[in-house]
C-alpha positions as CSV (number, residue, x, y, z in Angstrom):
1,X,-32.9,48.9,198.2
2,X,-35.1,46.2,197.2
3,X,-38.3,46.7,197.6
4,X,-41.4,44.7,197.6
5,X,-45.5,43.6,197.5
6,X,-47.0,40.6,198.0
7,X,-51.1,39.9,197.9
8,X,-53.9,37.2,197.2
9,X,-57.4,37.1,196.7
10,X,-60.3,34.4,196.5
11,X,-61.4,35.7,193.3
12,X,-65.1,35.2,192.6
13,X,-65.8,31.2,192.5
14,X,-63.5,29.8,194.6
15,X,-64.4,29.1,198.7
16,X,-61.2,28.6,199.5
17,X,-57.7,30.5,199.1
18,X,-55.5,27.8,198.1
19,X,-52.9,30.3,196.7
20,X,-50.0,31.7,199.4
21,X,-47.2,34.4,199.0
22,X,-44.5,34.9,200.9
23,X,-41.8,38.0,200.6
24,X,-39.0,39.0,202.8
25,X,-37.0,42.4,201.1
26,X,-34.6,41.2,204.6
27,X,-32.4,38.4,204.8
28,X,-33.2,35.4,205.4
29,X,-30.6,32.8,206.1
30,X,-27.6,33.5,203.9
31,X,-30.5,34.6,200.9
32,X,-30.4,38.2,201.2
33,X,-34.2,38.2,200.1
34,X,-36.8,35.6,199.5
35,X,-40.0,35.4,197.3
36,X,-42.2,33.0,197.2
37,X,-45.8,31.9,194.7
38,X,-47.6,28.7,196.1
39,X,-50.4,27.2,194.3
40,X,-51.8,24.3,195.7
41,X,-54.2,21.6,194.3
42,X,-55.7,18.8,196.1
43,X,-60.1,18.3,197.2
44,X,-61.2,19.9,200.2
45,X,-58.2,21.7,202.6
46,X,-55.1,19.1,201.0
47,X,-54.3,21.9,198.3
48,X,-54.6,24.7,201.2
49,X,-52.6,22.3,203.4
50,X,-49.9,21.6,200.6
51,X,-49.4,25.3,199.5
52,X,-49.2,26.6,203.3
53,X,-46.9,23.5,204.4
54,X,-44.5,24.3,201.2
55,X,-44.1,27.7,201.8
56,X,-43.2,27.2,205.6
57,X,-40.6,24.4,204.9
58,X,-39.0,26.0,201.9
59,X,-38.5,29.4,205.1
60,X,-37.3,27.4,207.4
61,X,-34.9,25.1,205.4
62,X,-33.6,28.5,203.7
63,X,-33.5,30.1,207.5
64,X,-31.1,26.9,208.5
65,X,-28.9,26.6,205.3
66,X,-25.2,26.8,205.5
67,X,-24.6,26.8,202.0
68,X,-23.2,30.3,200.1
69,X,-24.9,29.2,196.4
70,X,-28.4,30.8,196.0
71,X,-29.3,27.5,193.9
72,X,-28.3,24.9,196.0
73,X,-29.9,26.8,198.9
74,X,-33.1,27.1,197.1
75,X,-33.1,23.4,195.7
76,X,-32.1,21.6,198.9
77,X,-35.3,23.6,200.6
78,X,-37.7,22.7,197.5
79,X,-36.4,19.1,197.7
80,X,-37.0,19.0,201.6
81,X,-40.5,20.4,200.8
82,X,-41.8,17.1,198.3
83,X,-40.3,14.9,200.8
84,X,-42.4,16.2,203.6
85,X,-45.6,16.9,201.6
86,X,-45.1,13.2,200.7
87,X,-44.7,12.3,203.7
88,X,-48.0,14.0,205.4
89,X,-49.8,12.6,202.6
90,X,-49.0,9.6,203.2
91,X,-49.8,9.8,206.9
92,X,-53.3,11.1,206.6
93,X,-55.9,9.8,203.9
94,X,-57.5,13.0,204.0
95,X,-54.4,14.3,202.5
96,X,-54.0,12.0,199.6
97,X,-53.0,13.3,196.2
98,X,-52.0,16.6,197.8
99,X,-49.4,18.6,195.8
100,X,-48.5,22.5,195.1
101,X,-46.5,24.2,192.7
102,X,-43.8,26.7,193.7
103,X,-42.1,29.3,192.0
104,X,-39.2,30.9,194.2
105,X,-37.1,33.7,193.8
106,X,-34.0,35.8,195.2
107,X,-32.0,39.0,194.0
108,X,-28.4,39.0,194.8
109,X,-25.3,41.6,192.9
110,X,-28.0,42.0,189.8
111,X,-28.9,38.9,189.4
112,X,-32.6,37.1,190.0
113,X,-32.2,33.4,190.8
114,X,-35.4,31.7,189.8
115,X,-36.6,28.3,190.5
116,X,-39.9,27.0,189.2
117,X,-42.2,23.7,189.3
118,X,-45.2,24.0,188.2
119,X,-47.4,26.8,185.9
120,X,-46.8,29.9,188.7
121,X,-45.1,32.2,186.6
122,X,-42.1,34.8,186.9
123,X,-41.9,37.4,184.5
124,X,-39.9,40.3,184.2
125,X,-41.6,44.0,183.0
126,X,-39.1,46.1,181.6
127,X,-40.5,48.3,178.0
128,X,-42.3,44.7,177.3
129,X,-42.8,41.6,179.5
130,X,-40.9,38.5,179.2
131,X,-42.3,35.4,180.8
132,X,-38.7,33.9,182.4
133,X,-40.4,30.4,184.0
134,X,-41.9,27.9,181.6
135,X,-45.2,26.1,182.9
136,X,-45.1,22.7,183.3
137,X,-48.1,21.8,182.0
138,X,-50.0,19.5,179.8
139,X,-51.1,22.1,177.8
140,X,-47.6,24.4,177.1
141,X,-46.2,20.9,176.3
142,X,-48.9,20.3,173.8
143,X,-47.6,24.3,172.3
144,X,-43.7,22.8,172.4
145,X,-44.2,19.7,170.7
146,X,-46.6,22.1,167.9
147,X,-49.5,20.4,168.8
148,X,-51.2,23.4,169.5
149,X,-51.2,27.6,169.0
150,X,-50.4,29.5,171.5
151,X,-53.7,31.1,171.3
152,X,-55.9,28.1,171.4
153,X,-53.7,27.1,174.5
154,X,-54.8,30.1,176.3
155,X,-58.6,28.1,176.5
156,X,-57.9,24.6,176.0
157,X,-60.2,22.4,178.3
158,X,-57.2,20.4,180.0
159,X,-55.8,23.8,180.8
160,X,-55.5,22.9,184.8
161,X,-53.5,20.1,184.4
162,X,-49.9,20.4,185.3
163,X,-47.0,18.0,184.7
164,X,-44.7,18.7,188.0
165,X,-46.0,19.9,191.6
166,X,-44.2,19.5,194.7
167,X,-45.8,16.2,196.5
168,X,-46.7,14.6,193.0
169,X,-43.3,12.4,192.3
170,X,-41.1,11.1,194.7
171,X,-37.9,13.4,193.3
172,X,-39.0,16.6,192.4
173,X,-37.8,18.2,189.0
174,X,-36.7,22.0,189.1
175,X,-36.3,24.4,186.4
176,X,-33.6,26.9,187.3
177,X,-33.2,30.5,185.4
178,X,-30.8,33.1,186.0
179,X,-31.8,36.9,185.3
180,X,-29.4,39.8,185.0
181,X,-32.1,42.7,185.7
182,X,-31.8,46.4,184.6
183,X,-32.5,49.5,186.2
184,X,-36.5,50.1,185.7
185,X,-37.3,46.5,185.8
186,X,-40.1,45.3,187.8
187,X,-40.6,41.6,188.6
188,X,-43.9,40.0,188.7
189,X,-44.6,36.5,190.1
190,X,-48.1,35.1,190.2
191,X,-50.5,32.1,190.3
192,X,-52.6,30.8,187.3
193,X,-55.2,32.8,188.5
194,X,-53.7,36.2,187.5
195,X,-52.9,35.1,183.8
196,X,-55.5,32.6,183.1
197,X,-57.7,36.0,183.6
198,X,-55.0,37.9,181.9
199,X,-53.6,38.4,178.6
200,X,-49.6,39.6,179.0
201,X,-50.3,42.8,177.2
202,X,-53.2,43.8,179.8
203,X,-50.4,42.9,182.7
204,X,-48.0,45.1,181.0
205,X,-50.4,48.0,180.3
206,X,-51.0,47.9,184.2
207,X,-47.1,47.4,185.4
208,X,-46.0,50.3,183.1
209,X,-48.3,52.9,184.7
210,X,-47.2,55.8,187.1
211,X,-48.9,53.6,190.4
212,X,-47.1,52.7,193.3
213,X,-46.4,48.7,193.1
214,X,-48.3,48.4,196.0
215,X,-51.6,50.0,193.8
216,X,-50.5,48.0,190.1
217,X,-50.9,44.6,192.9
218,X,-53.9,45.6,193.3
219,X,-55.1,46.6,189.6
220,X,-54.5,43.2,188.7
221,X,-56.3,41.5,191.1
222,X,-59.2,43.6,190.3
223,X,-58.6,43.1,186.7
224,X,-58.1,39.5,187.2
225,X,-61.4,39.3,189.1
226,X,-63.5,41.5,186.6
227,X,-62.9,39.2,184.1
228,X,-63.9,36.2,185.8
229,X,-62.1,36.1,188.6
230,X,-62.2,32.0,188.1
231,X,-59.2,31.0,190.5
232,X,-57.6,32.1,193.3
233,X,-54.9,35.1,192.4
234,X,-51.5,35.3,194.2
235,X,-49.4,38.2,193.5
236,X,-45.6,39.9,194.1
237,X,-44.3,42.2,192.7
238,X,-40.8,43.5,193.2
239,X,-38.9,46.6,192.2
240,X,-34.9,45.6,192.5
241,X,-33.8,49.3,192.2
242,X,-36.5,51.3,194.4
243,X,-34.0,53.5,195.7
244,X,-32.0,54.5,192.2
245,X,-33.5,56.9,190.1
C-alpha cells in the first residue's frame, strides 16, 4: 500500500503561496496514483493563478483519459495544461507572462513514472539521495556546458531563471524518467524553495530518521524556513512500500 504526504508553506518573505501539491495514494483515472509539485511564477496572483490552474487541468485531463500508458496519459494532460494557461493569458492582460513548472509522478508494478518541466525536483532517498529530474534552468545549463561548479551554482545570482515552464512556449518540452524503486525507498518531490534552502545531505539526514513521513514533511519545511525560508516550499513525500516490512 502506497502511502503518502503532501504540504506547503509561505516561508518567511513571500506574501503569497505560489507553490501547490497535489497527491492521491487512490486512482485516479486509469493512473492508479497521482502526485503532483507546481511552482508558479508570474507578478501579482498570475503565478498563483498558473500553478492552481495547472494542477486542476493536469486532474481532470488524467480523470478523463482513456489511454493505458502512464506517459502518454501524463503528457497529453501536461500538453492540455500550456495550451490552456496560454490561452487565459492571452485573454486577460493581468495574466500576461504567467507560466508554472510541474513535476508529476505515478507508481505502478515498481516503477515511478516521472515527468518534469521546470527546476521542481524528484528525488529518490534510499542509503543516499539521488536527484532523478534535471532542472531546467539557466543556471544547471551553465554546470552542463562546464561553465560553472556545482557549488557556485548553488548561489549564482541568475539562480531563478528557468528555461521551460508550462505557459512560456507554445509546445511544451517534457523530460520523462522511469524509476524501478526498492523496498525502503522514499520519494521526495519539492519546489525550489525546499532545496534552494537545502543542501541534499541535510535532506537526507532528515528522510533517513525514525519519523513518520508525515513529521520528516514537516522537518523540512522548518529546516527550509530556519535557514531563510526565502521562497515558498512545496513538499510530498511518498513511501511505495508502507505496508511491507
Amino acid at each position: 500500500m502506497i502511502k503518502a504526504v503532501s504540504v506547503t508553506d509561505v516561508g518567511k518573505r513571500r506574501q503569497l503561496n505560489q507553490d501547490i501539491v497535489f497527491a492521491s495514494e487512490q486512482a485516479l483515472g486509469r493512473l492508479p496514483n497521482v502526485f503532483i509539485v507546481a511552482d508558479g511564477m508570474g507578478g501579482h496572483n498570475a503565478g498563483d493563478y498558473a500553478s492552481r490552474y495547472t494542477v486542476e487541468v493536469i486532474v481532470n485531463e488524467i480523470k478523463s483519459s482513456d489511454r493505458d500508458d502512464c506517459k502518454e496519459v501524463i503528457k497529453d494532460a501536461i500538453e492540455t495544461a500550456n495550451t490552456k494557461i496560454r490561452e487565459a493569458a492571452k485573454a486577460d492582460e493581468a495574466l500576461t507572462g504567467m507560466g508554472t513548472t510541474v513535476v508529476a509522478a505515478t507508481y505502478k508494478d515498481g516503477i515511478l513514472y516521472v515527468a518534469n518541466v521546470g527546476d521542481s525536483r524528484l528525488y529518490v532517498i534510499g542509503n543516499q539521495i539521488r536527484q532523478i529530474t534535471r532542472d531546467h534552468s539557466l543556471v544547471e545549463e551553465m554546470v552542463r556546458m562546464g561553465g560553472i561548479d556545482r557549488a557556485s551554482a548553488r548561489n549564482h545570482p541568475d539562480k531563478n531563471i528557468i528555461t521551460r515552464a508550462i505557459g512560456a512556449q507554445e509546445n511544451v518540452e517534457i523530460d520523462f524518467f522511469d524509476v524501478t524503486l526498492e523496498q525502503g525507498d522514499i520519494v521526495l518531490m519539492c519546489s525550489d524553495g525546499l532545496t534552494n534552502m537545502l543542501e541534499d545531505y541535510e535532506i537526507l539526514q532528515i528522510l533517513l530518521g525514525n519519523d513518520s513521513i508525515s513529521k520528516k514533511a514537516d522537518l523540512l519545511i522548518c529546516a527550509a524556513n530556519n535557514n531563510g525560508g526565502r521562497d515558498n516550499i512545496a513538499v510530498i513525500l511518498i513511501e511505495p512500500f508502507a505496508d511491507e516490512v
